[in-house]
LOKOLPA-100044 format. One line per field, with one value per atom (N, C-alpha, C): residue in one letter; x, y, z. Coordinates in steps of 0.1 Angstrom, whole numbers. Atoms other than C-alpha are relative to their C-alpha. Example, Ala and Ser with C-alpha at 12.3 -4.5 7.8 and 13.67 -1.06 7.14 Angstrom:
BEGIN
residu [a,a,a,s,s,s]
x [9,123,9,-9,137,-8]
y [-12,-45,12,-11,-11,11]
z [0,78,0,0,71,8]
This chain:
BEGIN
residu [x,x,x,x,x,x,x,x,x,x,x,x,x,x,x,x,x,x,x,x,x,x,x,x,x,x,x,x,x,x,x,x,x,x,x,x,x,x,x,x,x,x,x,x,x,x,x,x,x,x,x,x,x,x,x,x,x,x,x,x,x,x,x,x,x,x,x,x,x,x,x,x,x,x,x,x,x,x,x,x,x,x,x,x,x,x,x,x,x,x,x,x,x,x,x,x,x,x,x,x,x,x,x,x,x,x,x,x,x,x,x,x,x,x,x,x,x,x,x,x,x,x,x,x,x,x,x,x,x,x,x,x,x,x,x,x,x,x,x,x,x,x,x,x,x,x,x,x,x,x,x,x,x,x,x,x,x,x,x,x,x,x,x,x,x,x,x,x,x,x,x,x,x,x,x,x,x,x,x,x,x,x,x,x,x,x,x,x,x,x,x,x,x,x,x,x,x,x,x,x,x,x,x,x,x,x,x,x,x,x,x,x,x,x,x,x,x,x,x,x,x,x,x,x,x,x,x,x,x,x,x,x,x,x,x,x,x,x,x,x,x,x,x,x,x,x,x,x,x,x,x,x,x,x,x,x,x,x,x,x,x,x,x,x,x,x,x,x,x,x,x,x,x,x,x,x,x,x,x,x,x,x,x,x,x,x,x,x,x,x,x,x,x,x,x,x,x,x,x,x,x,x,x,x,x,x,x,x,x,x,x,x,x,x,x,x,x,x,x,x,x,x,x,x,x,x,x,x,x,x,x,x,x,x,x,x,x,x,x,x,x,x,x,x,x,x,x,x,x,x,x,x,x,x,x,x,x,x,x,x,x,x,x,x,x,x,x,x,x,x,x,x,x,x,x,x,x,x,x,x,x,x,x,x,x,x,x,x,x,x,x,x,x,x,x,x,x,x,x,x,x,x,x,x,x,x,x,x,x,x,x,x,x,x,x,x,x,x,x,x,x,x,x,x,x,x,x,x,x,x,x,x,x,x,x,x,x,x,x,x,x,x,x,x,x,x,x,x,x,x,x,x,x,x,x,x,x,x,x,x,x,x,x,x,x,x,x,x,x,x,x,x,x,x,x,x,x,x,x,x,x,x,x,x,x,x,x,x,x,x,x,x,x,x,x,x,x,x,x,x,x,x,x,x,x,x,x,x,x,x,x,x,x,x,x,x,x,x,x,x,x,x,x,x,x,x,x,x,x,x,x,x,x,x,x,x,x,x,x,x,x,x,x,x,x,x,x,x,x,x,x,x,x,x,x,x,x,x,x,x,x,x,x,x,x,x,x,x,x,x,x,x,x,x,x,x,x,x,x,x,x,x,x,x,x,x,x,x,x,x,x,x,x,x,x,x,x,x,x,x,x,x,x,x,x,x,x,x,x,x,x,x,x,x,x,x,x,x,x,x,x,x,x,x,x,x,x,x,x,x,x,x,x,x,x,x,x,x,x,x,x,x,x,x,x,x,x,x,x,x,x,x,x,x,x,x,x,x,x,x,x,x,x,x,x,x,x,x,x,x,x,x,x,x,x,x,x,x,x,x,x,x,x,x,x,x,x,x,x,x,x,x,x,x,x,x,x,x,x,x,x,x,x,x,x,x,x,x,x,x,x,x,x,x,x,x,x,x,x,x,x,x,x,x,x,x,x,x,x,x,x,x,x,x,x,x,x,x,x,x,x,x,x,x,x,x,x,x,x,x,x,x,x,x,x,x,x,x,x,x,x,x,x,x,x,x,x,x,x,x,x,x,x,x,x,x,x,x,x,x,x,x,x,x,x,x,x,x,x,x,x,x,x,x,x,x,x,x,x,x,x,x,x,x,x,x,x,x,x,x,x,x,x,x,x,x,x,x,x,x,x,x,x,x,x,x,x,x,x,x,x,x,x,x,x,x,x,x,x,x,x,x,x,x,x,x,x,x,x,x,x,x,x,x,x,x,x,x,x,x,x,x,x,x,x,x,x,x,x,x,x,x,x,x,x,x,x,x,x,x,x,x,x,x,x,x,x,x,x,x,x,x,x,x,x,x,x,x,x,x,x,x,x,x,x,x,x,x,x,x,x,x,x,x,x,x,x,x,x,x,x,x,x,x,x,x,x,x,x,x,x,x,x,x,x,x,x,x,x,x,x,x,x,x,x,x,x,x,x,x,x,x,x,x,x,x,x,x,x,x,x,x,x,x,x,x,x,x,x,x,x,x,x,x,x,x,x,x,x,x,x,x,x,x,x,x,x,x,x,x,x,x,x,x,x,x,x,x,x,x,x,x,x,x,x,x,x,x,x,x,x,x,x,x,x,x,x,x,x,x,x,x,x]
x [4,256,-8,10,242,-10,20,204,-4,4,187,-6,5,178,-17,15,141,-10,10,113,-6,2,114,-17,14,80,-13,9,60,-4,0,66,-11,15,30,3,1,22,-5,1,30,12,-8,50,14,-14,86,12,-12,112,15,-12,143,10,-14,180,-3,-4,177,-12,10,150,10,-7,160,-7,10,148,9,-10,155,-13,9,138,-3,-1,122,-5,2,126,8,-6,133,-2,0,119,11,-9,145,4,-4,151,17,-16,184,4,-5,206,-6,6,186,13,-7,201,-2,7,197,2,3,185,0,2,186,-16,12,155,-14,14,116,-8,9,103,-2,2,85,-2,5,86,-5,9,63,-8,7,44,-14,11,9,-10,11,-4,4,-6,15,-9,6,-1,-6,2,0,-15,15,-26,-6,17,-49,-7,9,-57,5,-4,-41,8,-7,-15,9,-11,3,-3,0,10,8,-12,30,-2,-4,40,1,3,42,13,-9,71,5,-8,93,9,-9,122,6,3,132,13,-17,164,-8,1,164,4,-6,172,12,-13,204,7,-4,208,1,0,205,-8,9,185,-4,3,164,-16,18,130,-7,9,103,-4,3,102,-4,4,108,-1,-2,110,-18,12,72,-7,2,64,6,-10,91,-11,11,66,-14,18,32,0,2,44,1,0,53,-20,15,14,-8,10,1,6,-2,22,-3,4,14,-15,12,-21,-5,5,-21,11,-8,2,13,-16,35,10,-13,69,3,-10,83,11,-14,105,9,-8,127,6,3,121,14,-9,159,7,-5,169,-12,8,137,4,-5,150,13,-17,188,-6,8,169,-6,3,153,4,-8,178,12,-8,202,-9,6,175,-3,9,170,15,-15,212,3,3,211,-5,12,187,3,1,196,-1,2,200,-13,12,164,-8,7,157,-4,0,144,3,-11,161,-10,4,152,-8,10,122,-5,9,108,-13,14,78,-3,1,86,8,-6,99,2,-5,112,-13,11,79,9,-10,94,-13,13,68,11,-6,84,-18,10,60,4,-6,62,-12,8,41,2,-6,40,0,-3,50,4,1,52,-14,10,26,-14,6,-5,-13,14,-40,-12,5,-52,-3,5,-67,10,-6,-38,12,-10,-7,12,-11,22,14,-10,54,16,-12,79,-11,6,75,18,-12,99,-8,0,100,9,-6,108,-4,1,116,0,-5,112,-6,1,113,-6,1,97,-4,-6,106,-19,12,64,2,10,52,-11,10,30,-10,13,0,-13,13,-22,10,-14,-4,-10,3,-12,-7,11,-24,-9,9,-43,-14,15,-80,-10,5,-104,-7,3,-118,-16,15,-158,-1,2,-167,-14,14,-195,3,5,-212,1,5,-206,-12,12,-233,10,-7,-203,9,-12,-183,15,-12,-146,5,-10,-135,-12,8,-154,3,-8,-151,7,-11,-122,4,-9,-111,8,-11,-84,7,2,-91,13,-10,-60,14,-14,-34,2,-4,-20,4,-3,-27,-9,8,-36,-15,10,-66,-15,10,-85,0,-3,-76,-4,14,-94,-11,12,-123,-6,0,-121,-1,-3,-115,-16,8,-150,-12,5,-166,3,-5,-140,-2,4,-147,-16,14,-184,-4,1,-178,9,-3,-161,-8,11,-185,-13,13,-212,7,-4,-191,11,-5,-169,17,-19,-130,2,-7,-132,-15,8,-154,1,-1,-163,-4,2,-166,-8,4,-187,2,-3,-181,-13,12,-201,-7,11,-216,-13,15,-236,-4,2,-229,-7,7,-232,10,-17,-191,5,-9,-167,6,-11,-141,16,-9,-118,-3,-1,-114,6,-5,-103,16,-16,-63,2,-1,-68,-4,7,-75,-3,7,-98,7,3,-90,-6,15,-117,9,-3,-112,-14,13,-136,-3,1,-150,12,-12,-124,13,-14,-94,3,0,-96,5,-3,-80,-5,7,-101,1,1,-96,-3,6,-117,10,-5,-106,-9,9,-115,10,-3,-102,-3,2,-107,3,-10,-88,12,-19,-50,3,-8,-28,6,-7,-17,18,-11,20,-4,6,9,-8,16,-22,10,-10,3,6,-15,28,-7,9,0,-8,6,-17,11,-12,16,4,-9,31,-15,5,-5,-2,0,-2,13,-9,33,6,-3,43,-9,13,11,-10,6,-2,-15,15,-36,-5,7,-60,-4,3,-58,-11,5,-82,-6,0,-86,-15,12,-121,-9,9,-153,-6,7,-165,-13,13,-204,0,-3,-209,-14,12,-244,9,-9,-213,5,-10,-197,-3,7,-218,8,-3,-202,12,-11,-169,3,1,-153,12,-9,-124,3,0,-120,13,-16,-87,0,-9,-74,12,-16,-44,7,-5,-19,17,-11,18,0,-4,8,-1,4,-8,2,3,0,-13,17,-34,-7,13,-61,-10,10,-85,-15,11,-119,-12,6,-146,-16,12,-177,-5,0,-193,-18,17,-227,-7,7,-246,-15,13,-275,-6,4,-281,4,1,-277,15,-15,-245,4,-7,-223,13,-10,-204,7,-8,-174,4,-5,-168,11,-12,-135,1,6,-151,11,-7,-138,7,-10,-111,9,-14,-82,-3,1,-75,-4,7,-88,12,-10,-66,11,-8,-53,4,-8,-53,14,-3,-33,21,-13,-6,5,-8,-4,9,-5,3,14,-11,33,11,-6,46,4,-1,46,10,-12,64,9,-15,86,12,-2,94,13,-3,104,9,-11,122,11,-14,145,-4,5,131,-3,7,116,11,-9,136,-13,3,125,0,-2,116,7,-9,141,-2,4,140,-10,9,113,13,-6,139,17,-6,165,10,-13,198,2,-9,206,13,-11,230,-4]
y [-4,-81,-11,15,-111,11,-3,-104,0,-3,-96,-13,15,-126,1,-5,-122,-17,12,-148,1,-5,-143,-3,2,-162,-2,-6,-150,11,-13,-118,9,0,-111,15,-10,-78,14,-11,-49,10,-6,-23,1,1,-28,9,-9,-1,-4,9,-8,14,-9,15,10,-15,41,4,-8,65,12,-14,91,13,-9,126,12,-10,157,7,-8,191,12,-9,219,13,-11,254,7,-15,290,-10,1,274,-14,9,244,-12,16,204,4,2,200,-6,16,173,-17,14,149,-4,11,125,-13,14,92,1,-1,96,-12,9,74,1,0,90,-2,8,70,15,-4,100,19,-16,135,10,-11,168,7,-14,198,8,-9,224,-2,1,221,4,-9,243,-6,7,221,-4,2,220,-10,15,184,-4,7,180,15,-3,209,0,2,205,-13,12,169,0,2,181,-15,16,145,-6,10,123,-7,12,88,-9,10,60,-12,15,21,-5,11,-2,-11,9,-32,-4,8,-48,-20,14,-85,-3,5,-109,-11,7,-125,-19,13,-161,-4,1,-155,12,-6,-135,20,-16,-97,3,-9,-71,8,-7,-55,11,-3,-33,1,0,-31,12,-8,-5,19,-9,24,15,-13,50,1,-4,47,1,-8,55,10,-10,82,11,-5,96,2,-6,93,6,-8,108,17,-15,141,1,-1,136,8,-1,135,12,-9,164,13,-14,189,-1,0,180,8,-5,191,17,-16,224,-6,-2,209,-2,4,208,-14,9,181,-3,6,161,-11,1,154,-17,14,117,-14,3,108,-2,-1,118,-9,10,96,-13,10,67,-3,1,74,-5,0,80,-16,11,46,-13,11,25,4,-5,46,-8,7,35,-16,17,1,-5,2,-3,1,-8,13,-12,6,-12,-15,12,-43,-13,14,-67,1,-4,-59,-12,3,-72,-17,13,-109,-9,12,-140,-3,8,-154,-15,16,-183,2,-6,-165,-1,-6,-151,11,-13,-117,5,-10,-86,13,-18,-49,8,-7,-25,13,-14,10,5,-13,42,11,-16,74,5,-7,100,16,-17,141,7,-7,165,18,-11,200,4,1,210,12,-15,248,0,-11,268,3,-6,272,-3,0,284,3,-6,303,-12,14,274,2,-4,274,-6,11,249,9,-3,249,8,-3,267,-7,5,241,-15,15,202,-6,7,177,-21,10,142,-7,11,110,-17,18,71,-10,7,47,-14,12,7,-5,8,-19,-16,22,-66,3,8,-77,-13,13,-112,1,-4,-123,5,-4,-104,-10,17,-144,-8,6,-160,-15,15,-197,0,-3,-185,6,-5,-163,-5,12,-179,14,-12,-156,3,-7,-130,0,-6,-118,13,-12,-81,6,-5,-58,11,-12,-30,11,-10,1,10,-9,25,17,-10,50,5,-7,74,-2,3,66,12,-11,97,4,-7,125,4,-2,132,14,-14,162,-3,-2,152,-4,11,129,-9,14,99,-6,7,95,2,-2,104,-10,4,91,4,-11,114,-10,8,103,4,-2,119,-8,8,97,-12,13,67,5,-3,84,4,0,90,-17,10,54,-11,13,40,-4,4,43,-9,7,25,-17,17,-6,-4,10,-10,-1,2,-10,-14,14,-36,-14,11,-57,-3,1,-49,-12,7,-68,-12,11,-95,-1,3,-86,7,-4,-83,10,-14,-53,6,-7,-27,2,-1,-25,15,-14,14,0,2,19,17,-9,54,12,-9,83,10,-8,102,-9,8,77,-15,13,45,-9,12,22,-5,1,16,-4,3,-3,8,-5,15,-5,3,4,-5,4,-12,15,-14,17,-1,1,4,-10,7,-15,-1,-5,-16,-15,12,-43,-14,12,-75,-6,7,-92,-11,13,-126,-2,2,-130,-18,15,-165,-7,7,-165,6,-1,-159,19,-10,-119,6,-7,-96,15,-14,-67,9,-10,-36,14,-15,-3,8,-14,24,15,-18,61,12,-12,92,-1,-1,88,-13,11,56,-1,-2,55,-10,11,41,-7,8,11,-2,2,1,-14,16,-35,-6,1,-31,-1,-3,-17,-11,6,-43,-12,12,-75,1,-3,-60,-3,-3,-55,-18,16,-98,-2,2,-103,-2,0,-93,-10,6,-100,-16,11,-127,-14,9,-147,-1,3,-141,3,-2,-129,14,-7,-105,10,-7,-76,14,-7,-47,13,-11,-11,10,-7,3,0,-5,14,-14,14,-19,2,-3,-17,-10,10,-32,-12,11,-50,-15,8,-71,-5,5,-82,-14,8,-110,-13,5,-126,-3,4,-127,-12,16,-159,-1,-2,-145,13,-9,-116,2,2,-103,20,-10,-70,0,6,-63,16,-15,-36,-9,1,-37,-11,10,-56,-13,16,-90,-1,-2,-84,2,3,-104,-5,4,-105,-8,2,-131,4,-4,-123,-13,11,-153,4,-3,-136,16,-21,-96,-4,2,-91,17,-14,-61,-3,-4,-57,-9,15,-96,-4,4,-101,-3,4,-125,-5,3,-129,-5,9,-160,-4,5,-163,-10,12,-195,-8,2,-197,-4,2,-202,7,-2,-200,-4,8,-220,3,-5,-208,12,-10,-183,-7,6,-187,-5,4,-205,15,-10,-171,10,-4,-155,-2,7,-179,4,-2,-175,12,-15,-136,5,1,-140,-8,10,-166,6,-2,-150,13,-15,-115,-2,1,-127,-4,7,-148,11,-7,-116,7,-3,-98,-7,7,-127,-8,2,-132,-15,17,-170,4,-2,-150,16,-9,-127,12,-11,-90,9,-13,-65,11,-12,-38,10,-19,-6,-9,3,-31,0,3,-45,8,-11,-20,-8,12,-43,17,-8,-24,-5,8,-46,-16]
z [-14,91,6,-6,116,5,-3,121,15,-13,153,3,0,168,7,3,162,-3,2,164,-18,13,124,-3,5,116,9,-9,143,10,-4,145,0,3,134,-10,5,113,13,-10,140,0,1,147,9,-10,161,-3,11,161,3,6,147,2,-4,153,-5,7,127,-8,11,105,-4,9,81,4,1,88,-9,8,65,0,-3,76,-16,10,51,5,-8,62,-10,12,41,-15,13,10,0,3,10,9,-5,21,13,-3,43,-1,2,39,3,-4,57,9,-10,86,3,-7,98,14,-13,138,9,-9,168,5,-6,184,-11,8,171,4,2,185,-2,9,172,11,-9,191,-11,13,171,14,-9,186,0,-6,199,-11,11,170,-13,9,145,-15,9,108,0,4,105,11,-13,143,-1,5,130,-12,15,95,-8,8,89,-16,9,65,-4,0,58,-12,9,35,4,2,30,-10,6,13,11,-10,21,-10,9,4,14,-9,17,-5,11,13,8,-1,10,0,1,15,-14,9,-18,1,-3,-25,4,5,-36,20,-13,0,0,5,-16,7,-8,4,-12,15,-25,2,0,-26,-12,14,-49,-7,6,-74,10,-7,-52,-5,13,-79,-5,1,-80,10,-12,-43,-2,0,-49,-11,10,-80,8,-10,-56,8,-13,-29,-3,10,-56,-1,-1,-63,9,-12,-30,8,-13,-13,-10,9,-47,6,-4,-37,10,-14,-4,3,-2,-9,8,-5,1,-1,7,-7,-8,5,-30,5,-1,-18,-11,15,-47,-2,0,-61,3,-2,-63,10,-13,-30,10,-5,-18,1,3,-34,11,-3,-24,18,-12,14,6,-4,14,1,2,7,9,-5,30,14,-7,59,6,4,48,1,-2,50,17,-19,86,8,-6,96,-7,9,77,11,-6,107,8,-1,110,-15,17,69,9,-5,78,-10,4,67,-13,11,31,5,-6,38,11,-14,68,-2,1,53,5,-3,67,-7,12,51,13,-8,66,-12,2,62,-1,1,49,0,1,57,-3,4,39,1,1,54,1,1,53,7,-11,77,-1,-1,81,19,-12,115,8,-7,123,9,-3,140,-9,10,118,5,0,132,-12,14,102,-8,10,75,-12,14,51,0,4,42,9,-12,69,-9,8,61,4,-1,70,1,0,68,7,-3,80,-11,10,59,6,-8,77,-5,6,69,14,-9,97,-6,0,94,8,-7,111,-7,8,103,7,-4,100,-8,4,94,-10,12,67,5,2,63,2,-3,64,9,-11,90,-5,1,81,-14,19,40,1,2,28,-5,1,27,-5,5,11,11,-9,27,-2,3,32,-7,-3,23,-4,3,22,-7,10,2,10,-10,23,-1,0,28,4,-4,33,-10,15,4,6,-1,2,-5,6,-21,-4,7,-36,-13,10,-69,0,-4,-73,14,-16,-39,2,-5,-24,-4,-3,-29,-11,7,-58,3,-10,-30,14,-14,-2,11,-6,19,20,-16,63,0,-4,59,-5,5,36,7,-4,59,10,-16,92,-4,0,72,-3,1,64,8,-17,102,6,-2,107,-7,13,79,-1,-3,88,12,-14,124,-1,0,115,-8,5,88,6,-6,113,10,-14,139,-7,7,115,-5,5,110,-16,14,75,2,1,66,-3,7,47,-8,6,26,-14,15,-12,2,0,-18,-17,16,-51,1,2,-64,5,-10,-43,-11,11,-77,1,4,-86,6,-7,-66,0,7,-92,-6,3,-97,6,-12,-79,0,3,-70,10,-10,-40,13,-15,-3,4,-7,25,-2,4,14,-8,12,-16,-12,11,-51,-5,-1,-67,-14,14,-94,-1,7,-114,-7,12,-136,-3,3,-159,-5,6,-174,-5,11,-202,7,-4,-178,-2,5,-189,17,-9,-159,-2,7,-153,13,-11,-125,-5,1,-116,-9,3,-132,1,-12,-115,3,-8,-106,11,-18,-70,5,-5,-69,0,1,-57,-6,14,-86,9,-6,-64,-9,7,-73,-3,0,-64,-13,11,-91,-7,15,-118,1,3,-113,-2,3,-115,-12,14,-148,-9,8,-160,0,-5,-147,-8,5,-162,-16,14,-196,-4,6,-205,10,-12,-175,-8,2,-180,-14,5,-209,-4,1,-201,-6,3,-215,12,-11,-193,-2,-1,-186,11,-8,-171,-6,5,-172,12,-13,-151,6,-1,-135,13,-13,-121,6,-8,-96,-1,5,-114,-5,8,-133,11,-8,-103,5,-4,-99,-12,9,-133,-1,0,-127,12,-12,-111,9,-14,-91,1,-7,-67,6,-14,-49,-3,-3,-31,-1,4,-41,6,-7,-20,6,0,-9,12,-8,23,1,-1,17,-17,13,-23,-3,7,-33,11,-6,-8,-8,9,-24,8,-1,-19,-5,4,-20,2,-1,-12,2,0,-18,8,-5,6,-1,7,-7,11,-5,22,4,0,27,-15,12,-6,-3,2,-16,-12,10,-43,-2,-2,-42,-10,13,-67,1,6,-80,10,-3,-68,17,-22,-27,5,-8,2,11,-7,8,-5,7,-13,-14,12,-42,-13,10,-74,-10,2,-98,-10,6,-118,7,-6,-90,7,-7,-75,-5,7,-105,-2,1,-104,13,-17,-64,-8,0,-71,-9,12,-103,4,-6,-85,10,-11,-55,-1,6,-76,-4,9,-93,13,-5,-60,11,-5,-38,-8,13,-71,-5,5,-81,-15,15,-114,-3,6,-135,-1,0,-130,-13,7,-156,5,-3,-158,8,-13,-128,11,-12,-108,14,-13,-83,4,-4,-65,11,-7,-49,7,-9,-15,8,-11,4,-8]
């Protein structure tokens, strides 16, 4: 299929819509076939679940033109699994992991002279999200949902490299414990919006969240989960109940151990220790590895090793070896990479 003739590598990271989305409604207890739509946009009713009690959930993936010229996504059978998670959470239908899959690669075909060109440095942004969308004043889970896929081609995430970032210590809870915060649900991301325009307002990229019991734990950014490198090369990330199992995270522990080599680890990390390690990075489907070169806790700074002029060098190789993995340069563990076109 010839490609839209698109300013490929300066497209920036935004939202552009593209020919087709998938939608497939749930009503009387049951999915419908699903369709692929022309129309980007939503009609509901005024009283609609989703705009008074923020029933929602979604997912984030992308997909890539390989070297070899393949259109592929990344492990979409584990968005397909979180989004089961996040919609038992909130009381609402399953939408059944197989037909997610089949669904996102049916969109992602639809839309292909959208995918951007192999050596761009852009990718097709997939959001699979689900809503409920009746009528519902009463406080109590909608009795119909509808479940929709729409695309849009962004640009890298660092337009000119990723350079490490600043971040602060929020003075603000990210998840409660027993609550959310291990879903991906909209509603944890608008208690989040104000937390991040306040740490940009003060000058910083993003927010460290330490865990709101005791708030003496790292636990996450408002859409990222954290990696540590210790002295001896050791890879070390939070582990919590009230942090979303990144796919991103899983899949750089995982290129870590067996890939690289390294000594990996999943455990509670205070945030007194954070001072000791000598490279930092967020890590999430959009920028992979955010590095991180400096944490400011109140005035008080903690400057990793690794500065702030480039990633640190193990970060450097989990970024390269990850993306190798995904633009086809590095041979894929089995089920990661998913050939659509």
């Amino acid at each position: 299929m010839e490609k839209k003739n698109l300013d490929w590598e300066n497209i920036g990271f935004n939202y552009m819509q593209t020919d087709k989305r998938y939608v497939s409604n749930y009503k009387d207890g049951k999915w419908d076939d699903g369709a692929l739509i022309d129309d980007a946009n939503i009609v509901m009713n005024e009283c609609a679940g989703v705009l008074q009690y923020a029933q929602t959930v979604f997912e984030g993936l992308k997909a890539y033109t390989t070297e070899s010229g393949k259109i592929v996504t990344f492990r979409p059978d584990l968005n397909a699994s979180r989004m089961v998670d996040s919609a038992r959470r909130l009381e609402m239908p399953v939408f059944p992991e197989d037909r997610f899959v089949d669904a996102v690669a049916e969109v992602v075909r639809a839309n292909a002279a959208y995918v951007p060109p192999y050596g761009s440095g852009a990718t097709l942004y997939i959001r699979p999200y689900m809503f409920g969308i009746n009528p519902v004043i009463g406080v109590k889970p909608a009795d119909e949902y509808q479940f929709r896929i729409f695309t849009t081609p962004v640009g890298p995430y660092f337009k000119g490299g990723a350079k490490p970032i600043t971040i602060c210590v929020s003075d603000f809870d990210r998840a409660a414990p027993h609550g959310t915060g291990h879903i991906k649900a909209g509603l944890n991301y608008a208690m989040s919006l104000h937390a991040i325009v306040t740490a940009h307002a003060d000058g910083f990229d993003e927010n460290m969240y330490l865990d709101s019991a005791t708030r003496t734990k790292v636990e996450e950014t408002g859409g990222a989960n954290f990696i540590f490198v210790t002295k001896d090369n050791k890879v070390v990330t939070p582990h919590s109940s009230t942090i979303l199992p990144s796919i991103t995270r899983r899949s750089i522990m995982y290129v870590a151990e067996h890939y690289l080599g390294l000594e990996v680890e999943e455990r509670d990390v205070y945030f007194d220790e954070v001072k000791d390690f000598v490279e930092c990075g967020l890590c999430g489907t959009a920028a992979v590895i955010s590095p991180v070169g400096k944490v400011v806790n109140h005035g008080e700074e903690i400057c990793f090793p690794s500065g702030m002029e480039k990633m640190g060098p193990i970060t450097q190789k989990l970024y390269d070896t990850l993306t190798g993995i995904q633009m086809g340069h590095i041979e894929a563990p089995e089920g990661w990479i998913k050939v659509i076109g």
